[in-house]
C-alpha positions in Angstrom: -66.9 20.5 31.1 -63.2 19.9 31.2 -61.6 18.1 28.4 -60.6 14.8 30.6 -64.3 14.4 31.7 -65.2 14.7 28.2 -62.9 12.0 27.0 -64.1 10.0 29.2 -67.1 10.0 28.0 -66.6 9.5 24.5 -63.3 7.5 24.2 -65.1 4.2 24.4 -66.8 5.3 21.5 -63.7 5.5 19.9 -62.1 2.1 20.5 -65.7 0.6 19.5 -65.7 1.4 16.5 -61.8 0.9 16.1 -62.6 -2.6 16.5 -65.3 -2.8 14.0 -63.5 -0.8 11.5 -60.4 -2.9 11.5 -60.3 -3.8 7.2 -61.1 -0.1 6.2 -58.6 1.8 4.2 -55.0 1.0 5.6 -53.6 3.9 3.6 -56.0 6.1 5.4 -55.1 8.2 8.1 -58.1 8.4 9.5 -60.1 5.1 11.0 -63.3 5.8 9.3 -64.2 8.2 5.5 -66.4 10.1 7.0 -68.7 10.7 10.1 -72.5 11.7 9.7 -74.5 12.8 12.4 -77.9 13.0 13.2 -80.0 14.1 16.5 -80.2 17.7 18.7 -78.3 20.1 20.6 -75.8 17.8 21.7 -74.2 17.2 18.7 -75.5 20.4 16.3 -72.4 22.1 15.0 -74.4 25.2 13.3 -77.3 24.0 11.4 -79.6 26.1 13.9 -77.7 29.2 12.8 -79.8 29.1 9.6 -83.1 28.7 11.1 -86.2 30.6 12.0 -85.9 29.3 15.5 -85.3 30.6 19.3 -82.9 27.4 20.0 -79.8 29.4 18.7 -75.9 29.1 20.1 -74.6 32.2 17.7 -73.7 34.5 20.9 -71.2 34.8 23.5 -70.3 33.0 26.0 -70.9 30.1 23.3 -67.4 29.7 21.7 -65.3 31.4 24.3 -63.2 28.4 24.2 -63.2 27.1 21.0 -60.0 27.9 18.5 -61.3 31.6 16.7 -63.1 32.3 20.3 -65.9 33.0 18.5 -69.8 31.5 18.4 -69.7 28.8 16.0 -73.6 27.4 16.9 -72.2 24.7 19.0 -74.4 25.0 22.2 -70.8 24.6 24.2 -68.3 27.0 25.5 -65.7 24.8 23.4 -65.6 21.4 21.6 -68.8 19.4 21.5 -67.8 15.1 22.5 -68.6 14.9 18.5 -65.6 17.0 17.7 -63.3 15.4 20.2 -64.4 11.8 18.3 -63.7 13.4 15.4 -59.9 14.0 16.5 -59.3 10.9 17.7 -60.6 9.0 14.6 -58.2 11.1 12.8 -59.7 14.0 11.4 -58.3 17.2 11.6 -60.7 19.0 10.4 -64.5 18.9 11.3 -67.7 17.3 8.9 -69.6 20.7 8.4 -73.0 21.9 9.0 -75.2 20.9 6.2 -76.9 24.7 5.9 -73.9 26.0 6.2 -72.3 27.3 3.1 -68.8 25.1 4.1 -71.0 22.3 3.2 -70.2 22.1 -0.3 -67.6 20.7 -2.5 -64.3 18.5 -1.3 -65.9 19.4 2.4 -68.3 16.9 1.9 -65.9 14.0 1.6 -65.4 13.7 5.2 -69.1 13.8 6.0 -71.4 15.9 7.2 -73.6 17.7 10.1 -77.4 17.2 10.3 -77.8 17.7 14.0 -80.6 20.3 15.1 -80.8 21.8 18.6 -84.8 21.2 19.8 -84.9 18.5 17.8 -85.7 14.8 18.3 -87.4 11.7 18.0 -90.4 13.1 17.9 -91.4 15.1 14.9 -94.1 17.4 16.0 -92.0 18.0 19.4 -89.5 19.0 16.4 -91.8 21.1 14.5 -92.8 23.0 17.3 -89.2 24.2 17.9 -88.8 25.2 14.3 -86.0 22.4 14.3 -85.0 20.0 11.5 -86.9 16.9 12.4 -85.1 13.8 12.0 -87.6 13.0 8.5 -85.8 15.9 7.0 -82.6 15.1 8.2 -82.8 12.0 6.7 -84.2 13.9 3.4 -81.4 16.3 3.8 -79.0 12.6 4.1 -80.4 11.9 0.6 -79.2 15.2 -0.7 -76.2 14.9 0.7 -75.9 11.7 -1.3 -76.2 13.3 -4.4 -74.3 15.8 -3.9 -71.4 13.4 -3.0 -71.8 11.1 -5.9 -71.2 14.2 -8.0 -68.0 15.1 -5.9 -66.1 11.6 -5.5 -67.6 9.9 -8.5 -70.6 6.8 -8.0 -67.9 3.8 -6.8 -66.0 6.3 -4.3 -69.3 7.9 -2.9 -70.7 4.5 -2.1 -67.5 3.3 -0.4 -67.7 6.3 2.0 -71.3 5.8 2.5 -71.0 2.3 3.8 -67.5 2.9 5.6 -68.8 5.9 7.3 -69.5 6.2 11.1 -73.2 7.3 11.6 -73.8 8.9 15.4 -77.2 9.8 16.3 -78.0 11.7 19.5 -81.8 12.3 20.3 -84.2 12.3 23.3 -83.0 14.4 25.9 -85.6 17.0 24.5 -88.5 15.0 23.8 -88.5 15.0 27.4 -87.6 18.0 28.8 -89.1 20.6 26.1 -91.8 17.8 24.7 -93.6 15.3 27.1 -92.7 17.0 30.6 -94.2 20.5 29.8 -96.8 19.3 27.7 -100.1 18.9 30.2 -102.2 17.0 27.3 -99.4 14.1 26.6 -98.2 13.7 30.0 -101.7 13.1 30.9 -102.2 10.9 28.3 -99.3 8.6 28.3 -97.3 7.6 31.3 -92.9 8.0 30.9 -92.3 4.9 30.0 -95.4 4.7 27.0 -94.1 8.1 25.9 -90.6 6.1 25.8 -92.0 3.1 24.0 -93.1 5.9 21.2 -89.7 7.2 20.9 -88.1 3.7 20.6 -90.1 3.1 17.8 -89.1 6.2 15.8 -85.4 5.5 16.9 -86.2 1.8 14.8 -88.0 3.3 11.7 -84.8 5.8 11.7 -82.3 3.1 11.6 -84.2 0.9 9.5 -84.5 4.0 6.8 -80.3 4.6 7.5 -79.7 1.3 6.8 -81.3 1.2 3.9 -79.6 4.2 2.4 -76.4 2.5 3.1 -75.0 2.5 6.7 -73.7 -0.2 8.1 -71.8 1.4 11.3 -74.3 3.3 13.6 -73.6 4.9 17.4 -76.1 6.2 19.2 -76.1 7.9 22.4 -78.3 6.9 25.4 -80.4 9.8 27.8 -77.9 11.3 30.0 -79.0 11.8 33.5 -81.9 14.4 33.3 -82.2 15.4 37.2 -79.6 17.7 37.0 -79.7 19.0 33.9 -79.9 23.1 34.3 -83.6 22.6 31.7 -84.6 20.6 34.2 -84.1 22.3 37.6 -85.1 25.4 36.5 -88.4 24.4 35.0 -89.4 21.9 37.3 -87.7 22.0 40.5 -89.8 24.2 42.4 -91.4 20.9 43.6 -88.1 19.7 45.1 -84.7 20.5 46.4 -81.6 20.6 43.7 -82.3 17.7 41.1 -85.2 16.0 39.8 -84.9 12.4 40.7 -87.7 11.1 38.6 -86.3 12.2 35.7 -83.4 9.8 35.7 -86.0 6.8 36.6 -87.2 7.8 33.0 -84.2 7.7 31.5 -82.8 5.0 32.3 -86.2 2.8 31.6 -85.9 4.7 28.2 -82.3 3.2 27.7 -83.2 -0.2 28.6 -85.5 -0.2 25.7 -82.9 1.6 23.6 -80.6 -0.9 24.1 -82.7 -3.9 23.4 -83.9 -1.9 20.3 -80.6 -2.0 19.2 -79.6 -5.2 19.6 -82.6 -6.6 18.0 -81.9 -4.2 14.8 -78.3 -5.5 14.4 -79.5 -9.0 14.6 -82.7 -8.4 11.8 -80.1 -6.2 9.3 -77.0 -7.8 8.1 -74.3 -6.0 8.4 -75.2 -3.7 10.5 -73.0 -2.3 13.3 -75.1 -0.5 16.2 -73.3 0.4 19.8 -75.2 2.2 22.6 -73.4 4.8 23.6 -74.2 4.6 27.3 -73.8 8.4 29.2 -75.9 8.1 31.5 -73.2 6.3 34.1 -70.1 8.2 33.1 -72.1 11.7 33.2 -73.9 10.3 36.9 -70.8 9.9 38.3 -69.2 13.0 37.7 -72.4 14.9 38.9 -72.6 12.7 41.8 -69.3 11.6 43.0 -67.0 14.7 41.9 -64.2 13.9 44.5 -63.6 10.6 43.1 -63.4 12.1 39.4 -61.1 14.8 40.4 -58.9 11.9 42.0 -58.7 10.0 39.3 -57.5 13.1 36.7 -54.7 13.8 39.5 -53.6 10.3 39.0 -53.4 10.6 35.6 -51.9 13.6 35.5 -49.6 12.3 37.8 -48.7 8.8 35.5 -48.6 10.8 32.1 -45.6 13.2 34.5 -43.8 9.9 35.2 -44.0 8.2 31.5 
């Protein structure tokens, strides 16, 4: 995807939690300590790399575009959205992998990776792709805890913890590679029960976070499933191009996200939560391309003129 689209995409993101973070660290460079992130291929910068499992990004054409033009396990040609927010928070390097072996010392004081590709909210969806389920990345979050105590000292370590921006991306594959393959759960629960499930696990999750210390949580919403390439070439043998159903699910599943999420930052004080809603910024650039292109030309055309 080009970079603009991208940005567009995740730079709300950005001045969200610009707003929220207002009081943190003036002498800092960057707007928040550190960024930890949680959830599936979206967002996984490596961690499958070091895992028995088929969901692997550690061969060409992955990387092509990123700086070394190598495979780094980013299931992306170049940047992942997560590395872009990373820039424009500041950083200029990246929170590593937590199985990789840069995981480890002064590295972790700018947080760290727990993202798994086939993972999600659904733990024995997870298992079954040999994925970190999000109970271990949270166990692995505890570790990491430790480890960073022991790096920046008890007072420092707990600063970052509760300063820190905490993204979580999840559900995209409890659909596609859980509930609409899966003849015994589809039959069993309709789309929008099999979303009520999930929404529950996303609340135990942030209920767990919070209480291990975050205060400042993002989480992203479904993005359109029709078109995604999972879905047309599993299921769309039935129809013409993309899978119109799919997005009905999705977006009942973010209304319920949503509401989650409001009702969690009004039970926890303290606590911080924006829905990162994709679904609209990702639908129109599948659906109305013309209009997007359009609308780079004119900036292109007003960053020219500046």
């Amino acid at each position: 995807m080009d970079g603009y689209y991208s940005r567009r995409v995740i730079m709300f993101v950005v001045f969200a939690f610009a707003a929220i973070n207002r009081g943190y660290g003036q002498e800092s460079t960057t707007l928040v300590p550190a960024i930890i992130t949680f959830g599936d291929s979206v967002v996984d910068v490596g961690n499958n790399d070091y895992l028995p499992t088929i969901f692997k990004a550690n061969y060409p054409p992955y990387g092509r575009d990123f700086a070394n033009k190598k495979p780094t396990g980013r299931f992306c040609n170049g940047k992942l959205a997560i590395d872009i927010t990373a820039e424009t928070l500041g950083f200029t390097t990246y929170p590593p992998a937590y199985l990789s072996p840069e995981a480890s010392g002064k590295n972790l004081l700018i947080g760290a990776n727990f993202a798994s590709a086939g993972s999600g909210y659904d733990d024995k969806a997870s298992m079954v792709n040999h994925a970190i389920t999000l109970t271990q990345q949270l166990e692995y979050f505890k570790e990491y805890q430790a480890k960073l105590a022991k790096v920046a000292g008890s007072t420092k370590s707990a600063s970052i913890i509760k300063d820190a921006l905490y993204v979580l991306s999840a559900g995209s594959s409890d659909f596609l590679q859980n509930y609409y393959v899966n003849p015994l759960l589809n039959h069993a629960y309709t789309p929008d029960q099999y979303g009520s499930f999930l929404i529950d696990t996303f609340t135990n999750f942030v209920k767990n976070l919070y209480g291990l210390g975050a205060r400042k949580i993002g989480v992203t919403s479904l993005p359109p499933l029709d078109c995604v390439p999972l879905a047309r070439t599993l299921f769309s043998y039935h129809e013409k191009g993309c899978i119109s159903r799919f997005n009905t699910d999705a977006q009942q599943f973010n209304k319920k996200l949503n509401a989650a999420a409001a009702n969690l930052q009004k039970q926890h004080p303290g606590l911080k939560i924006v829905v990162f809603d994709i679904f609209k910024a990702l639908y129109d650039i599948v659906n109305f391309p013309l209009t997007m292109v359009l609308l780079k030309q004119q900036k292109d055309v007003v960053e020219r003129e500046q």
